[in-house]
MDAnalysis code that builds the backbone (N, CA, C; Angstrom):
import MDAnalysis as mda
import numpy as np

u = mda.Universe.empty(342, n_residues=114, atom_resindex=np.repeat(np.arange(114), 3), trajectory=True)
u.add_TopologyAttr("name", ["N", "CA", "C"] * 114)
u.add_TopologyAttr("resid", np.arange(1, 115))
u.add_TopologyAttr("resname", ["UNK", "UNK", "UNK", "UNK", "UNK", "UNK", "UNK", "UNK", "UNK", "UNK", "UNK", "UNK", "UNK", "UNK", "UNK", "UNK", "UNK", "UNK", "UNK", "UNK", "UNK", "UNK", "UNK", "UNK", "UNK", "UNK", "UNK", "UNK", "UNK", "UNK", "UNK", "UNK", "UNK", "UNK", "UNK", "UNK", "UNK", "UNK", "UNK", "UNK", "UNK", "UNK", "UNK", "UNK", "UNK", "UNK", "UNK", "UNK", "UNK", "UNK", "UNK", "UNK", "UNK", "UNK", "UNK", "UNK", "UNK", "UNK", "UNK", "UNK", "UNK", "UNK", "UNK", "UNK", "UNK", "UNK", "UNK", "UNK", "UNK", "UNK", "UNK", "UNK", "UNK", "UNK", "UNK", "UNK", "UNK", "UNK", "UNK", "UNK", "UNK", "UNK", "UNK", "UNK", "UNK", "UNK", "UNK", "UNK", "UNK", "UNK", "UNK", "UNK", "UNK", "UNK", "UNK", "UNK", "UNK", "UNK", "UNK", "UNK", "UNK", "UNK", "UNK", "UNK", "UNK", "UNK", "UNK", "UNK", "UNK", "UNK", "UNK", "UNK", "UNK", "UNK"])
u.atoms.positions = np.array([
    [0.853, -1.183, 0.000],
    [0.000, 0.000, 0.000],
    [0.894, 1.241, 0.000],
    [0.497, 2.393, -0.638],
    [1.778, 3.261, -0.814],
    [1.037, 4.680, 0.329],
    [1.725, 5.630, 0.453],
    [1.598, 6.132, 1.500],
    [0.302, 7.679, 1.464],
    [-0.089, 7.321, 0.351],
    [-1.136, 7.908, -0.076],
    [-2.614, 7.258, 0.627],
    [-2.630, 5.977, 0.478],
    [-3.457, 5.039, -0.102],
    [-3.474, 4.467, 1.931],
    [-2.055, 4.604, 2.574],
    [-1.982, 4.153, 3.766],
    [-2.665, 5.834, 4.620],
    [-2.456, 7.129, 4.576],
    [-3.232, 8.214, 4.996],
    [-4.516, 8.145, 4.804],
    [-5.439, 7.607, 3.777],
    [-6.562, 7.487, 4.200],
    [-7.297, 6.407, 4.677],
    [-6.665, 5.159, 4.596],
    [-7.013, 4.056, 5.865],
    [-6.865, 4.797, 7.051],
    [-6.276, 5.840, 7.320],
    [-5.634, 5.818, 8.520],
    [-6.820, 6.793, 9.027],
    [-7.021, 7.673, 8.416],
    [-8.411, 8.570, 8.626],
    [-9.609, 8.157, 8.670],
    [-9.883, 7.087, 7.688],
    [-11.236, 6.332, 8.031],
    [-11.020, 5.729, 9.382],
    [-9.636, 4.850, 9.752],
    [-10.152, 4.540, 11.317],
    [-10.466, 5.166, 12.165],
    [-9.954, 6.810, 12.073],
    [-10.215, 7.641, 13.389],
    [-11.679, 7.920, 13.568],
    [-12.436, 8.158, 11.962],
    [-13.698, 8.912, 11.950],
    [-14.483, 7.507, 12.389],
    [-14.322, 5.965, 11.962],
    [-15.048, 4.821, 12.438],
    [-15.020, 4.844, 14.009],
    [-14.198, 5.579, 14.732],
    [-14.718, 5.514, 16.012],
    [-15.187, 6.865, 16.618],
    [-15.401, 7.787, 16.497],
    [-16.080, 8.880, 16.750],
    [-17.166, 8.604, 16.705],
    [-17.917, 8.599, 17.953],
    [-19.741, 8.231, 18.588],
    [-20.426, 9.031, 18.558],
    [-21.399, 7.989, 18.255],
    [-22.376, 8.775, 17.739],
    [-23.029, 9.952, 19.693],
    [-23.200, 10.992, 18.429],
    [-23.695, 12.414, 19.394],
    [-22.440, 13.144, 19.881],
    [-21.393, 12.340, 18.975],
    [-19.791, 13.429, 19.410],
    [-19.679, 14.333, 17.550],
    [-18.498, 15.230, 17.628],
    [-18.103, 15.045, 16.173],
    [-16.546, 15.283, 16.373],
    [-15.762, 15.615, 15.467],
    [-14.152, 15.477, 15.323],
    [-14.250, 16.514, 14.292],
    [-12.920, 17.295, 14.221],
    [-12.544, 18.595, 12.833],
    [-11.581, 17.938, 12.426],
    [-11.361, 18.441, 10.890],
    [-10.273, 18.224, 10.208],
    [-9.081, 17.794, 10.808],
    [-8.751, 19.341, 11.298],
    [-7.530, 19.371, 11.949],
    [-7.467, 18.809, 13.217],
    [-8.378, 17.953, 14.268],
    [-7.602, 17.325, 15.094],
    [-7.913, 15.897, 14.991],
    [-8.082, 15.397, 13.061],
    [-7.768, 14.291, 12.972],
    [-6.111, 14.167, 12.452],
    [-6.258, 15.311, 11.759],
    [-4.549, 15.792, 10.769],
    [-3.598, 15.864, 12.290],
    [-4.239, 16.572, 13.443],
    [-2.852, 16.534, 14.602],
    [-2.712, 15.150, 14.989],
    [-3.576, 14.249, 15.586],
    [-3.766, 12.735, 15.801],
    [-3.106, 11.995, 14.833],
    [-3.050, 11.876, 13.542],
    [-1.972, 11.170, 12.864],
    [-0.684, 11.908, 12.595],
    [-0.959, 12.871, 13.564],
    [0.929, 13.558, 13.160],
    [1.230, 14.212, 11.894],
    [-0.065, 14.613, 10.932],
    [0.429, 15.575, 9.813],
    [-0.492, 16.795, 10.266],
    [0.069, 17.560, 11.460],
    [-0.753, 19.243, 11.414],
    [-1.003, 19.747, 10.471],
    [-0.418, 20.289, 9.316],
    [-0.699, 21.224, 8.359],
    [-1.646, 20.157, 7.433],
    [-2.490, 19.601, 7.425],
    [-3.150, 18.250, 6.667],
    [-4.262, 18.404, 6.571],
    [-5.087, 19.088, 7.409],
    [-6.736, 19.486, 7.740],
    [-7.006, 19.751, 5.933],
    [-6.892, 20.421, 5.504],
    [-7.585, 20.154, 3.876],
    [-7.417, 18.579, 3.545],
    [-6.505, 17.986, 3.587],
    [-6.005, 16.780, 2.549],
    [-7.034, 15.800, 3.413],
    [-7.301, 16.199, 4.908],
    [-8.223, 14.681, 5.481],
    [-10.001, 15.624, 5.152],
    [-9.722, 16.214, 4.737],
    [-11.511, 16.791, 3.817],
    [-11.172, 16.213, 2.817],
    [-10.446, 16.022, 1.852],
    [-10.608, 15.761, 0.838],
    [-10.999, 14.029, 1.010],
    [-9.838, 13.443, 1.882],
    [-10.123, 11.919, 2.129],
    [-11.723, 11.693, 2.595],
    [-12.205, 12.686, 3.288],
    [-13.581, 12.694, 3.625],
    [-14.503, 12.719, 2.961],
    [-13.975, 13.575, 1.354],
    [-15.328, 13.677, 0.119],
    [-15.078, 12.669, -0.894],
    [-14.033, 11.539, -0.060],
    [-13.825, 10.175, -0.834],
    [-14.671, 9.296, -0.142],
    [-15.058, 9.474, 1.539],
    [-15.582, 8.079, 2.042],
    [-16.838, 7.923, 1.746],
    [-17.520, 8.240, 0.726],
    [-19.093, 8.290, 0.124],
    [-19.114, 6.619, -0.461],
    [-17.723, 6.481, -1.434],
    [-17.277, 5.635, -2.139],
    [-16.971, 4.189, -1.464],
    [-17.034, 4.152, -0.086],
    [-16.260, 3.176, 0.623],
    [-16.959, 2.290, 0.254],
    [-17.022, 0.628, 0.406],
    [-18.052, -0.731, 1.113],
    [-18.450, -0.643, 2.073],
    [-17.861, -0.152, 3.459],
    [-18.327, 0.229, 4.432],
    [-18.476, 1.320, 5.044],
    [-19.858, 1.841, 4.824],
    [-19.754, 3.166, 5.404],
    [-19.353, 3.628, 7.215],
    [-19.016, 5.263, 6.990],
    [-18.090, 5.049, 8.116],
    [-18.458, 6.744, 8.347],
    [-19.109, 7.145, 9.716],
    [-19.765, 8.320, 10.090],
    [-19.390, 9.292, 9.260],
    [-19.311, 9.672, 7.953],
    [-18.437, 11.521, 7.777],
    [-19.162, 12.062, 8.212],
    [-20.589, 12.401, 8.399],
    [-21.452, 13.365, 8.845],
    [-20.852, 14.188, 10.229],
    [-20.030, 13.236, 10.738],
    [-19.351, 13.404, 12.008],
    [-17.821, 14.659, 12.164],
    [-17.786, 15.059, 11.066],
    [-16.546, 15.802, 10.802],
    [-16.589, 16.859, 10.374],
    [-16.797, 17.888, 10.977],
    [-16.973, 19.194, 10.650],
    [-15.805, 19.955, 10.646],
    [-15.743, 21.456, 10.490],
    [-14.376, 22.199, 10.515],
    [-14.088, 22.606, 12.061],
    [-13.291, 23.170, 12.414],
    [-12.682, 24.069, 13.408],
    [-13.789, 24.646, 14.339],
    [-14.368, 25.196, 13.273],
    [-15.678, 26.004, 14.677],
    [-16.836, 25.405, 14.458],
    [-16.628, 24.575, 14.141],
    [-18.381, 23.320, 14.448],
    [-19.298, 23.422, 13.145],
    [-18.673, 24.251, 12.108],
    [-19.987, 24.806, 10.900],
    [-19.736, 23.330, 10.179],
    [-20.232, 23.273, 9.004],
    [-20.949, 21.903, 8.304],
    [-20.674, 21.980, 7.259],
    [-19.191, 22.338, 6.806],
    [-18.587, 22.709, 5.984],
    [-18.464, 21.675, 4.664],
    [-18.550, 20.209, 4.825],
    [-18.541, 19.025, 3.953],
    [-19.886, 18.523, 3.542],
    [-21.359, 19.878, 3.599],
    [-22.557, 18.790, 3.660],
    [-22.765, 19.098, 2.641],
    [-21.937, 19.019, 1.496],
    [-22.738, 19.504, -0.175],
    [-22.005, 18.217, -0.650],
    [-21.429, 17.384, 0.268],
    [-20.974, 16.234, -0.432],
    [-21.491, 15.455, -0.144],
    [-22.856, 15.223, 0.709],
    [-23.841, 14.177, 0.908],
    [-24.558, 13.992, 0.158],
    [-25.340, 12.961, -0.201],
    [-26.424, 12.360, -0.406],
    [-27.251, 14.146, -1.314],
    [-27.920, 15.203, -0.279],
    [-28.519, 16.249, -0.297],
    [-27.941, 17.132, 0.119],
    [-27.813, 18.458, 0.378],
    [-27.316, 19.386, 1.369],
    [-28.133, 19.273, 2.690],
    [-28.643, 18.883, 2.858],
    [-29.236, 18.527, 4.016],
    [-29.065, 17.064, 4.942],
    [-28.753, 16.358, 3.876],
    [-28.130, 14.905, 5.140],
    [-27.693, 14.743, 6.121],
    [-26.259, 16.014, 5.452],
    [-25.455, 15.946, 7.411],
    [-25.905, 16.644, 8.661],
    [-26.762, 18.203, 7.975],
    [-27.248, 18.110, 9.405],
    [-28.666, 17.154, 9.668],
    [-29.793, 16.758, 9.249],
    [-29.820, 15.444, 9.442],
    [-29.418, 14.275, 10.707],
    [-28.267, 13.682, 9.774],
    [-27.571, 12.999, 10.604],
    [-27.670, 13.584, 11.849],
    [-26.881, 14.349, 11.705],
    [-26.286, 14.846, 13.416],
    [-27.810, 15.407, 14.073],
    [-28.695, 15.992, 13.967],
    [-29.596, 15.987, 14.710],
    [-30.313, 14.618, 15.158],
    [-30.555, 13.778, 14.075],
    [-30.649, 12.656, 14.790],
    [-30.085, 12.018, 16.197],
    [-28.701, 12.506, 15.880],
    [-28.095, 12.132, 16.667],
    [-27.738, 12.945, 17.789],
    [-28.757, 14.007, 18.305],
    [-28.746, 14.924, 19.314],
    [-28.148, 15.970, 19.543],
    [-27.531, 16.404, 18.586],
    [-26.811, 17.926, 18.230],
    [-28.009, 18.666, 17.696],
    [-27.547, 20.028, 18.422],
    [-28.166, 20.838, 17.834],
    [-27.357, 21.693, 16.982],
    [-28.453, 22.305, 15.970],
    [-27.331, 22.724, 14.920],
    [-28.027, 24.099, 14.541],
    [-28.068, 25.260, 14.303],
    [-28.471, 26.384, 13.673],
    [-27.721, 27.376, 12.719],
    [-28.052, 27.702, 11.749],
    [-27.309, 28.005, 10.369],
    [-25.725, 27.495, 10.369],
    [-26.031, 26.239, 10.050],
    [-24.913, 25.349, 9.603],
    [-24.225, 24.848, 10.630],
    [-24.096, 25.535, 11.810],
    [-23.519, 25.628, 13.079],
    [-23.455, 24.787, 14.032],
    [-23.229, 23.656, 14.513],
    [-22.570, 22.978, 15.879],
    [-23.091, 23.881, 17.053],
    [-24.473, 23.860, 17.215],
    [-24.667, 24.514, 18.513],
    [-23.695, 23.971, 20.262],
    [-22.719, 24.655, 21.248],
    [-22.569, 23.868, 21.841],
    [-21.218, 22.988, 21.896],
    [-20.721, 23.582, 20.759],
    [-19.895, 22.805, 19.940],
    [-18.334, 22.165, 21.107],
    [-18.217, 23.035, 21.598],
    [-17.138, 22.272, 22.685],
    [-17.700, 20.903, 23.780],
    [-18.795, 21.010, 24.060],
    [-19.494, 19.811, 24.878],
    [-19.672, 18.724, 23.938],
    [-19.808, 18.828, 22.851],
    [-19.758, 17.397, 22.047],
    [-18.540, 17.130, 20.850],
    [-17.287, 18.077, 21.462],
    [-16.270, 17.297, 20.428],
    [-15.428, 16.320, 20.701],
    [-14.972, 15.615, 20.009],
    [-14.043, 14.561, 20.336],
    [-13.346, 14.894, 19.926],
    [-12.016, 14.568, 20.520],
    [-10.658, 14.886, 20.145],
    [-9.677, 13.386, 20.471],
    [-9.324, 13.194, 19.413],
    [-8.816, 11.771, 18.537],
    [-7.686, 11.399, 19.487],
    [-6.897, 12.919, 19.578],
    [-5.582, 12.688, 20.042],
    [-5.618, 12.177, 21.890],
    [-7.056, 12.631, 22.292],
    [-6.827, 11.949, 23.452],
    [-8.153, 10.651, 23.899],
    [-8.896, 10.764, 22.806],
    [-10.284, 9.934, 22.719],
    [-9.442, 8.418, 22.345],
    [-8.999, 8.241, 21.502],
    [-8.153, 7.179, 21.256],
    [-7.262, 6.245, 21.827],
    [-6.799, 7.434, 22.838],
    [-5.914, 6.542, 23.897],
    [-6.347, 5.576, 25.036],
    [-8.313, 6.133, 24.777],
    [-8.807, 5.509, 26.226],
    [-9.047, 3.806, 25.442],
    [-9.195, 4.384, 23.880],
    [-9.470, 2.831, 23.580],
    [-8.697, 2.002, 23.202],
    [-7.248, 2.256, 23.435],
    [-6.391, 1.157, 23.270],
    [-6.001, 0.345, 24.566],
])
């Protein structure tokens, strides 16, 4: 597997464990695998996981300040928030109401599950 192809395995595992009624940003999946400056390149891996066999939360991955920056790559523009209200977020113009009480952060969410 070449090291292209190994960065976004590596991003689908982080976003496959982010629970449901949490979400995760770009950038503190890009700090969690150790490429900081990366937050665009794991959006982009994100407007690839539509494509997967197994789907795997993106709805769950918003930007920096909680907005819903990836939902024109769903299904509708409306899916992801959707999703996430389903899943007990509140959300108002595009927005992560709240947004620090339900984020996960990879770099230390991860460690509880190894």
């Amino acid at each position: 597997m070449d090291k292209k192809q190994d960065f976004y395995e590596d991003v689908y595992a982080v976003v496959a464990n982010i629970p449901e009624g949490r979400v995760t940003t770009y950038g503190a999946i890009a700090r969690y695998l150790g490429a900081v400056r990366s937050s665009r390149l794991v959006g982009w891996v994100m407007n690839n996981a539509h494509s997967l066999p197994t789907p795997i939360p993106a709805h769950r991955v918003v930007n920096r300040n909680g907005f819903l920056t990836g939902k024109m790559h769903f299904a509708t523009p409306t899916t992801m928030e959707e999703k996430l209200r389903a899943e007990g977020l509140v959300i108002d113009n595009d927005q992560i109401l709240h947004f620090n009480e339900v984020l996960w952060d990879p770099s230390i969410e991860m460690e509880k599950l190894l």
